[in-house]
N, C-alpha and C positions, 0 to 999 in steps of 0.2 A: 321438502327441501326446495328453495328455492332455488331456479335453475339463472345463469348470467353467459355470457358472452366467454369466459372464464373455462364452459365445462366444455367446450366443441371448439377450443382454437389446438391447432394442431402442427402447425407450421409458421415459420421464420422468414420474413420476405424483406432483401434489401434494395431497392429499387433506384437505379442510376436516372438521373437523367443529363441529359448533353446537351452544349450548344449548340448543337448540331442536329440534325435528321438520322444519324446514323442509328445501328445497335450491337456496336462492338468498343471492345475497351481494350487497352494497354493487359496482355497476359501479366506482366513480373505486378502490374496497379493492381490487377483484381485477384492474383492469388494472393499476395500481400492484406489484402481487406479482409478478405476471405479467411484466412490464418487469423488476424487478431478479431475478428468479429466469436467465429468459432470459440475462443479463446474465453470471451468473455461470456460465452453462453455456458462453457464448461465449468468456471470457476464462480457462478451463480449456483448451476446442479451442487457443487461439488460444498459449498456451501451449506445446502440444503439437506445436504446428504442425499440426493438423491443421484440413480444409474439412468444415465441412459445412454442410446446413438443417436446419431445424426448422419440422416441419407443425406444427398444434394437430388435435387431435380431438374428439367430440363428448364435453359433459361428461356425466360418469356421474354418478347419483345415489348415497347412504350419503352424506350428508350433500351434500359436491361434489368432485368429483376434476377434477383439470385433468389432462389426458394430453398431452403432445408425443411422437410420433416424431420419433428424430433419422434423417437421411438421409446418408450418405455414400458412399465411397467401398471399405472398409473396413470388413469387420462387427463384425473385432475390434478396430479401432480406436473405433467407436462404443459397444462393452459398456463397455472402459474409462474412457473418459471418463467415461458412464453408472454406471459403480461410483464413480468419483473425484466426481462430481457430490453424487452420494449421501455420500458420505461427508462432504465438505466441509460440506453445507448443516447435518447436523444435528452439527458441532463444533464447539465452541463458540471463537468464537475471540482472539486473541491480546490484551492490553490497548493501549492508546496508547503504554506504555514500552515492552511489547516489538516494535510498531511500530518507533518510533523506533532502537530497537536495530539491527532489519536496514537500517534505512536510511544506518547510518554505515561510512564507506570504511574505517574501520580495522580492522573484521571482515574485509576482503577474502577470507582464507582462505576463512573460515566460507561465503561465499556462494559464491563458485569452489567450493567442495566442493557445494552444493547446488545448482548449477546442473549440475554433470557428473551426478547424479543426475536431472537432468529430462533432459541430453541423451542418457544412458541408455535411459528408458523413449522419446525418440522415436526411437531406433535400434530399439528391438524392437519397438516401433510400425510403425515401417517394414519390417522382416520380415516382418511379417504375420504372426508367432508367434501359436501357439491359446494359451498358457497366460502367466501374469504371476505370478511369485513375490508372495504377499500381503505380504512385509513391502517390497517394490519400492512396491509400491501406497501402504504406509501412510507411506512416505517422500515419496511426492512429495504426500501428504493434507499431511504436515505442512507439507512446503517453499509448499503452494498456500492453506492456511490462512493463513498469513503474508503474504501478497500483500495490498497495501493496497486494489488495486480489490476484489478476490474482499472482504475484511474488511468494504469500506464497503459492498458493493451489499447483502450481507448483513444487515450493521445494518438497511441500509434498509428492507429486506423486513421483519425481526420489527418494527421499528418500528411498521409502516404495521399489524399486524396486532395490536399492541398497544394501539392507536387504535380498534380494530373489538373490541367487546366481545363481539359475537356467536361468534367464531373460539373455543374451550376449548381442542383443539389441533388439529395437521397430522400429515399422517402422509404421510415421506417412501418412494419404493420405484420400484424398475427393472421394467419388463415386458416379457413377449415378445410377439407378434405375436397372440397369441390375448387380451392384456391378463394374461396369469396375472401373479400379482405371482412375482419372483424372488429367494430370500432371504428377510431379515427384512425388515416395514415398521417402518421407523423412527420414533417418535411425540414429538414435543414437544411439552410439555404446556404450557399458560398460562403457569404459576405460572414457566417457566426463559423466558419470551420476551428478557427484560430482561437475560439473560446473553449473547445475542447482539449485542447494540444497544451501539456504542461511546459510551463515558461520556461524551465531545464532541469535536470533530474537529479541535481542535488539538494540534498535535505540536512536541514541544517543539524550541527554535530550536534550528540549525543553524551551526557557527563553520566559518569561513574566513580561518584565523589566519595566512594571507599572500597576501589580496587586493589588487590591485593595482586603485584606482581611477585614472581621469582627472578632474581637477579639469573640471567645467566652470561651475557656480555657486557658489560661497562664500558663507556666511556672515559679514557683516564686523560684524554689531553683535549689541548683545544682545538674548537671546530663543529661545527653542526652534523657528526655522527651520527648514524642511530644506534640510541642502546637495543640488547633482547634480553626477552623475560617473557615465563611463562604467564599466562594470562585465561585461565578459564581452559586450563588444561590444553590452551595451545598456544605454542612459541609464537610472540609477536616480535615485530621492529616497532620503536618509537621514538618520539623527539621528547629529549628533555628542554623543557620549558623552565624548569624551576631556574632561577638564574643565581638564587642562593646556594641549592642544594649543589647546581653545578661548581661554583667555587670550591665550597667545603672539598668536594671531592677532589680539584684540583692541590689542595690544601694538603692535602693527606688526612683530612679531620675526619673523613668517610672512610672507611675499608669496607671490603666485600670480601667474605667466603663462600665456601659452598654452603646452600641453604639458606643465603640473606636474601628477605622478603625486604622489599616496601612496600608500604600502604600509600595511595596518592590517588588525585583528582585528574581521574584519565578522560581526555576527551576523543571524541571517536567521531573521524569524518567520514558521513553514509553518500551513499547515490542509488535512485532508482537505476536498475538494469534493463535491457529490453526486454525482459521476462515480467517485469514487472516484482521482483524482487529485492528485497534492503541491500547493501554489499557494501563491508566496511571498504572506505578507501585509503584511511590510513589513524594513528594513534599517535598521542601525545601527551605526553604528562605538564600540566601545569601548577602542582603541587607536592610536593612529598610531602607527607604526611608525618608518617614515622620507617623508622628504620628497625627490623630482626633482623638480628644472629640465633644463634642458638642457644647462646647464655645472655642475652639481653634484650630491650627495646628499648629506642629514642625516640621523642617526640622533636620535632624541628620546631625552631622558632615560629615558622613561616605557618606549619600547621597548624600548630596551636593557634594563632590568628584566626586561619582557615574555620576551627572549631567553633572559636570565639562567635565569630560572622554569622556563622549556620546557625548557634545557638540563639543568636539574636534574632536573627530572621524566625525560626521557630516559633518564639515567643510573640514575635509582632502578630503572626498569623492567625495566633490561638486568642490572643486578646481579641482580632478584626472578626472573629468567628463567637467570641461571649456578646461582643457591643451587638452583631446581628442577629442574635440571639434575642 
């Protein structure tokens, strides 16, 4: 087996430097770096499926180095992550739209291909193999740059150091037991902080163009109310957008009993959270669809449209998919 730089890195080294001579930093700066750097080394492990800890060790001076050894099970399991760590932190990563991009089901391919590439590297993870083809590595760099937690803790981090003026750059790098750096250390300068840092943490809405509400409050008069209705087994608030549907109902053309569903084109406004996490921030219907009772269903003018459109679109796609063929 072939032995690399890979099987004897053993430690995490964040490396300050300042415009200054000193080698001390802002406590709330570097525990704050500290938590979102951590962060993103855990949700790489956690990724990989693999356990481990993380000691801290004493900070070294040249400006300030923060060192963690990681502790596991596994020593080739720990260089890896330790290279994938490395790598992740100083790339710069993905925008809000190509965010949004891997978050939509209709890539399915796209992400089933990317994920048998992570389950890949934890089969050869789990070998205990000494060696990892680099371009295996630079595939799941990219598949983990992509990752919405890894993306936000990240922001997080340049952000917080972008706040701190004293910081010029950091300088990322793997160590072995003796502390020797292994490889390049990696250096981000000031001047590229703000290429890390997402533009702001909302993500563009999210359609669910045959969701199935349960009426349970209506709107009967006028005014921008919100209606509720169950929704995936849990009570939401939402705006009716339909500007049809809302008539009718003023009309009296619409009634609601117990058990009246609509079907409709829910749109759903997300935000990254500081965790790094989706979180609806709010819903609106801008279609009904159809309307159940318990002795009937209506389709709405406006749906039908709705179906018309989709159906059309369908077809355009499948014909643009024969002609590439």
């Amino acid at each position: 087996m072939r032995k690399t730089f890979q099987d004897i890195a053993t430690k995490f080294q964040l490396h300050y430097s300042f415009n200054d001579d000193s080698h001390y930093m802002n406590a709330f700066t570097k525990n704050k770096c500290e938590y979102e750097a951590l962060q993103i080394i855990k949700e790489v492990a956690c990724i990989l499926g693999v356990t481990l800890d993380i000691d801290s060790e004493a900070l070294l001076e040249g400006g300030l180095k923060d060192i963690w050894k990681i502790i596991g099970k596994n020593s080739n399991q720990i260089s890896i992550i330790l290279v994938l760590v490395t790598i992740i932190f100083s790339r710069i990563p993905p925008s809000n739209k190509e965010l949004e991009d891997l978050q939509k089901q209709e890539i399915t391919l796209s992400i089933e291909e990317k994920q048998l590439k992570i389950e890949k590297l934890k089969r050869e993870l789990k070998k205990e193999i000494e060696y990892i083809p680099s371009e295996d590595i630079e595939e799941c760099v990219k598949i983990m740059n992509h990752q919405v937690k890894i993306t936000k803790h990240k922001s997080n981090y340049y952000e917080t150091l972008l706040k701190y003026n004293k910081v010029k750059n950091i300088g990322i790098s793997i160590l072995n037991e003796k502390n020797n750096i292994i490889g390049d250390e990696k250096i981000i300068d000031r001047k590229d902080f703000h290429k890390y840092v997402l533009i702001d943490n909302d993500l563009p809405s999210e359609v669910d163009d045959n969701a199935i509400i349960q009426i349970v409050s209506p709107v009967l008069e006028k005014g921008d109310y919100k209606w509720k209705g169950i929704y995936l087994n849990e009570v939401i608030s939402y705006s009716m957008k339909d500007a049809e549907f809302k008539k009718a109902v003023l009309r009296k053309e619409v009634t609601f009993q117990s058990g009246t569903f609509i079907e409709v084109e829910l749109e759903k406004k997300r935000r990254i959270n500081s965790m790094g996490e989706i979180e609806i921030q709010g819903y609106s219907v801008s279609t009904v669809i159809r309307i159940s009772n318990s002795d009937e269903t209506i389709e709405t003018k406006q749906g039908a449209a709705l179906k018309a459109k989709n159906e059309n679109h369908r077809r355009q796609m499948l014909l643009f998919e024969d002609n590439a063929d």
